[in-house]
N, C-alpha and C positions, 0 to 999 in steps of 0.2 A: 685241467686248468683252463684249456682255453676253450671247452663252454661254462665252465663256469664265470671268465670272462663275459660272453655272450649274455647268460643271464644275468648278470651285475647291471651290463650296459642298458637292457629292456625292463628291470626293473627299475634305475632311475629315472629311465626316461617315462614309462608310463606311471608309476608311482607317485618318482617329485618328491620325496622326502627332503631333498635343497629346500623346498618350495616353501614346508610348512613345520619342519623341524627347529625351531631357532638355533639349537648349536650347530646346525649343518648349512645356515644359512651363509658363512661366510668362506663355504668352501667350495672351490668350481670341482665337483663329484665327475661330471661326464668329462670335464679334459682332463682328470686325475686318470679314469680307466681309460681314456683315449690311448694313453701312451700303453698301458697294458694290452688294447687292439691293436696295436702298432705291432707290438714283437709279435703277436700270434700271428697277423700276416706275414711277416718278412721272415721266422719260422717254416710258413706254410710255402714259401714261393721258392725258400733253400730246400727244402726236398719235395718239389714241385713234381720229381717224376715218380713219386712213388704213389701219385692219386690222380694218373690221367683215367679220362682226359682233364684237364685242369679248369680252374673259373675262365680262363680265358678263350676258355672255347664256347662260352655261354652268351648266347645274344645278348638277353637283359644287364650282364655286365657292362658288357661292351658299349650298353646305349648309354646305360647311368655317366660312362664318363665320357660321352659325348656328350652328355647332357652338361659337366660341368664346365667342359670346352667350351660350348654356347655361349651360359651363361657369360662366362668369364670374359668371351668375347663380345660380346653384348656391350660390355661396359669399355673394354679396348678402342672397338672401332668409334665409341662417341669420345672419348678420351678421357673419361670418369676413370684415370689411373689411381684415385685414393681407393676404390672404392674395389677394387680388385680382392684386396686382402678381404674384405667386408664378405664377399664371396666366396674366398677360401675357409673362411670361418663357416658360413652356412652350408656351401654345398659340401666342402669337405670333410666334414664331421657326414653327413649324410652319407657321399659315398665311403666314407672310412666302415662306419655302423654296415652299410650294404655288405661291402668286402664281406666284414669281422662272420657276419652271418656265412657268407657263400662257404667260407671257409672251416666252419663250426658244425655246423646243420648239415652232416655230410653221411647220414644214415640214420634209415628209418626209426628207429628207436628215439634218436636224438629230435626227428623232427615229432613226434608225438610227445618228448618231454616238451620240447620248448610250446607246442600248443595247451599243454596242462599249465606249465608256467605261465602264458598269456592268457590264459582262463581264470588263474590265480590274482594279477596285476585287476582282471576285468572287476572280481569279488572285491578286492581290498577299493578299486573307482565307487563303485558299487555301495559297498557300505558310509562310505564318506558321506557320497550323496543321501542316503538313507539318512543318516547323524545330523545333514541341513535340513530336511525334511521334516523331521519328527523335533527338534531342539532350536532351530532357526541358524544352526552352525555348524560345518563339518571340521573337519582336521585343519590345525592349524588358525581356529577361528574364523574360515572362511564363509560366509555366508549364501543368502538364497539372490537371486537375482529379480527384480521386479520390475515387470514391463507394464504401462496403462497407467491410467489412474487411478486415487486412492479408492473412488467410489468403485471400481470393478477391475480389480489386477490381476494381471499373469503372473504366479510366482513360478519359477522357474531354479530349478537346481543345476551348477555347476561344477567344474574343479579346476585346477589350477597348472599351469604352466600352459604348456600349449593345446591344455584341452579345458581354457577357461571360458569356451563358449558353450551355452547350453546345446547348440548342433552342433557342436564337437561330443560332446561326453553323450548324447543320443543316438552318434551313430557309431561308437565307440560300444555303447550296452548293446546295440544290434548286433556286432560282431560277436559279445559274448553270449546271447539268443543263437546266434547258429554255431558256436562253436561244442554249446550246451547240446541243442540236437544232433550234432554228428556224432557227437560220443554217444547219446542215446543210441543211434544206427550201430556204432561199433559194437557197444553191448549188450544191446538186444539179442535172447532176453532174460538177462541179469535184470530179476525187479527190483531190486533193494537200487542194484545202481543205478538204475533209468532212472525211480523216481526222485532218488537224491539230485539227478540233473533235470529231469521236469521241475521239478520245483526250483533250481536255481535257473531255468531258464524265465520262470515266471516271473523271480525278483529282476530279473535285467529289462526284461517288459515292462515293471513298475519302474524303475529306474529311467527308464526310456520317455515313459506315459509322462513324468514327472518332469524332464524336460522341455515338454510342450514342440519340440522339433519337429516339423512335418515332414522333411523331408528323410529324417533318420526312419518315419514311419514306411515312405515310400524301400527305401535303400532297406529296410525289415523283408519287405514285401517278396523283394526282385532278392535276395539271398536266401529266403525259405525255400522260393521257386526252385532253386536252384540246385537246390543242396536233397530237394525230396524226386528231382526230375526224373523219369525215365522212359524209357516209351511204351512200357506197358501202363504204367500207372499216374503218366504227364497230366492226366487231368486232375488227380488227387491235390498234385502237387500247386497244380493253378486252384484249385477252390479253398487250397488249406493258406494259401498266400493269399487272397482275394478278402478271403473271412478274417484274416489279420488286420489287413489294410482297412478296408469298412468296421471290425469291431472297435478298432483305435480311434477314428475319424468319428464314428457314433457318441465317443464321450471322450472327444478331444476338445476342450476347452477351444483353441485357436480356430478350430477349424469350425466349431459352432457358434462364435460368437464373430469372427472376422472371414466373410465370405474374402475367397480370392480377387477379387474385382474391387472389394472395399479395403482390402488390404495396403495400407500407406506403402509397408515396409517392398512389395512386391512389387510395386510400381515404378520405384526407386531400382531396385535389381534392377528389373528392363533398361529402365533408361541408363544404367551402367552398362547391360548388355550391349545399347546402340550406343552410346559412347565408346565406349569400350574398340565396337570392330570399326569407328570412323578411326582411331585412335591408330588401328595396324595398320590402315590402307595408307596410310599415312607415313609408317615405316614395317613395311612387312617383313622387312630381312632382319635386320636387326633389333628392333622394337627399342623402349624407352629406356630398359637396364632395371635388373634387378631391386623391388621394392620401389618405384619410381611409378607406378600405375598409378596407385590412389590418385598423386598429386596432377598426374596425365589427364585422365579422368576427368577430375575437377566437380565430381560429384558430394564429396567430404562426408565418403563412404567408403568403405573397402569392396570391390567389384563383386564378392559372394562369387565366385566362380573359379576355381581352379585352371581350367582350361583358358577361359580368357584369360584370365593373371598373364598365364605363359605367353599366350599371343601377342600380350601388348607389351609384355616387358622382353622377352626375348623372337618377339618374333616368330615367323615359319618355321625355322628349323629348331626353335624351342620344343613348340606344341606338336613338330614331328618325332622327336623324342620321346618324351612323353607318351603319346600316344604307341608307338615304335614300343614301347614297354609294358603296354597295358596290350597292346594286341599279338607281341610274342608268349604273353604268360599265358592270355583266351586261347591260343590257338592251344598250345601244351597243355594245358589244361584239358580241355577241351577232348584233346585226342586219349587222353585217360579216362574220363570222363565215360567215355562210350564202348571202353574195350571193358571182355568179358575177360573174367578171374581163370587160369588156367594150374598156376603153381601156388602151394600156400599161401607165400607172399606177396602175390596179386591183388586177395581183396584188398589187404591193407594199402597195397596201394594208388585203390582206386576209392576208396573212403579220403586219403592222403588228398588226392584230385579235386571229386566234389568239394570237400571246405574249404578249399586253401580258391577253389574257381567262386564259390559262393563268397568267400572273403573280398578276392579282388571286386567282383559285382558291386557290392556292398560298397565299398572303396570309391569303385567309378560311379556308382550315382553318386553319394553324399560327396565327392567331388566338384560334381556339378553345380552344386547348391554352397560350397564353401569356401574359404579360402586355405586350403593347406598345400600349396603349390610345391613349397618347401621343407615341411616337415617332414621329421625321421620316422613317425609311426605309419607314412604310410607307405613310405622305401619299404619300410621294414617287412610288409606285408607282400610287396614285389621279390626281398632278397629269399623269402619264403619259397616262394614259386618258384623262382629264378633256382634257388638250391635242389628243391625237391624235382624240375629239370634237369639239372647235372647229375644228379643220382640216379636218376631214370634212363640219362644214357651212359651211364655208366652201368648199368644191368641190365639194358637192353639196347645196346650198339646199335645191333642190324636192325632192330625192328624200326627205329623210331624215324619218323619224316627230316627233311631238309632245316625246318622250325626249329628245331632243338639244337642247332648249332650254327655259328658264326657269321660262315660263309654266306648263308641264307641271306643274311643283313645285306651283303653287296650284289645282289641281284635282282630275285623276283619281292624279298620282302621290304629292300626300299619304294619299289613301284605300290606295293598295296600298303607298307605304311604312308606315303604319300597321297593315296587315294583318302584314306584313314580318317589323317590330317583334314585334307579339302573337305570330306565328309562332316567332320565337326564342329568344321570353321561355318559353313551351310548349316549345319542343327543350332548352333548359336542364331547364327541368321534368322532362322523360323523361329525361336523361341521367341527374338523381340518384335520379329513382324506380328506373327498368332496372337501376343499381348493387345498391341496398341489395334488389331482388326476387333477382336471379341473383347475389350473393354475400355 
């Protein structure tokens, strides 16, 4: 029952059936299973000692709800007391979702359904978009998006709920591209099933091609890299991501008819960029409060940037979170990643590794270029990591580094996520300097 929970909860949310169902329109579906996550946690934490070490021994947990103490505080110390609840609504459904996963996805089997199932959700985005494409209207009557004028338009396919931007659902089919090729690697060479996933990795390319998103092309790139790396064959891996990148960009509309320099829309980013970091120098500890950028800003635009979002609306200790979560899942990852197979159950979970470290990748670029600072799809993809962590030392105690457990957070791992942070508060920096030098 309570992954079956779990898949309920990731099926509405990337699905959206609320969205485009009419008789389902007038029922909140995520806070109906909300309360059904609710008892599988309090469930999981009454017999807490029969599955240590427990989530709470898990860094990435431990940051998410620092992360929601932030926010929350954010809006305390400027005295936006209405607005608190507004933040339990958004952050707390995310860390709820977070938990529900830590607690669900707690062996290997289980984390290999639930990636068939989010290859499932990717098929069902997928065809939607196909349906606007070919008929001018997906599910639910929703339609194609069209940018430019009438004389030479961008149409552009989307979907709905919080993946109604067409760089949302672009880098959303990227994740289904590599999730299509690891199961290739997994069964290889099973030909009937490789090519049944070749060819659906090809439809998420077209689905991808069809949002015209450049940056879900880049964020393609940097998770093939990733997922084929190694060091006997690392260069395979850069020329077979390289040839992606360039074969896309050769008959990517965007990219052939609006150079980056002529680009309106990029010009705008930037100057949200430097907007943006006047905006935190301005209050770097606490920032503006949640959802309060845009109007900061004052550019009457949304920032395109994740990482800023957090800087200016929460501040330092926002974007050290944050980052604090994307750089305990690299490092864990990372150390799977590189180790050799010794027991059966080794390869798998070093395949487990690579896609779930090519996911997060995929994740942090099209981050960069988006705004999803707050959404659950891409918690989701942290509580992923964060779990298949816990499982790892939970079956391999001794072996595993300081990283994989808690303590780490109140030591050496605040000093290098702090480094992290400054680090990418500086790569912001450069991206709007590089802009406004070279155009």
């Amino acid at each position: 029952m309570d992954f079956f929970i779990t898949c309920l909860y990731m099926g509405l949310l990337f699905i959206r059936p609320q969205d485009w169902v009419p008789f389902l329109h007038g029922f909140h579906l995520l806070d109906i299973v909300a309360v059904g996550a609710i008892f599988v946690i309090v469930n999981y934490f009454m017999n807490e000692e029969k599955t240590f070490p427990s989530i709470l021994e898990n860094p990435q947990f431990i940051l998410v709800l620092l992360f929601l103490f932030v926010i929350i505080f954010s809006y305390v110390s400027q005295f936006f007391l209405a607005e608190i609840i507004r933040s339990f609504k958004v952050i707390g459904k995310l860390a709820l979702f977070f938990t529900l996963v830590m607690v669900t996805i707690n062996s290997r089997k289980r984390l290999d359904q639930i990636l068939i199932f989010l290859l499932g959700c990717l098929v069902v985005l997928g065809f939607h978009c196909t349906l606007q494409k070919l008929t001018g209207h997906g599910f639910g009557g929703l339609g194609l998006v069209v940018r430019g004028g009438s004389f030479n338009p961008i149409i552009q396919v989307q979907a709905f709920g919080i993946f109604a931007n067409p760089n949302d659902i672009g880098t959303i089919t990227a994740l289904g591209v590599v999730v299509s090729f690891s199961l290739i690697q997994r069964f290889w060479p099973h030909l009937f099933r490789c090519l049944g996933l070749f060819l659906l990795s090809l439809f998420f390319c077209l689905v991808l091609f069809w949002t015209q998103s450049r940056q879900a092309v880049l964020a393609l790139g940097v998770g093939v890299f990733t997922l084929f790396f190694s060091k006997r064959h690392g260069w395979l891996a850069l020329l077979l991501s390289i040839f992606i990148i360039f074969f896309v960009i050769s008959h990517h509309r965007r990219w052939r008819e609006n150079s980056l320099g002529q680009d309106d829309s990029v010009a705008r980013r930037i100057s949200c960029v430097t907007r943006g970091l006047q905006i935190f120098w301005k209050k770097p500890v606490f920032g503006v409060g949640m959802g309060r950028a845009y109007d900061a800003v004052g550019m009457k635009m949304p920032l395109h940037n994740s990482y800023l979002q957090i800087l200016v609306e929460n501040g330092f200790p926002g974007l050290f979170v944050l980052v604090g979560i994307y750089l305990c899942s690299i490092l864990q990852l990372h150390f799977f990643c590189r180790a050799l197979p010794e027991f059966p159950g080794d390869e798998a979970d070093i395949y487990h590794a690579r896609l779930l470290f090519a996911l997060i990748l995929v994740t942090a670029i099209g981050s960069y270029f988006r705004n999803r600072s707050y959404l659950v799809d891409v918690f989701f993809l942290f509580s992923l990591a964060a779990a298949f962590g816990l499982n790892m030392l939970r079956t391999y105690p001794a072996a595993l580094p300081n990283y994989f457990q808690k303590n780490w957070l109140w030591g050496k791992g605040a000093l290098i996520c702090a480094l992290a942070t400054a680090g990418m508060i500086f790569m912001l920096h450069l991206s709007s300097r590089f802009y406004w030098l070279c155009f």
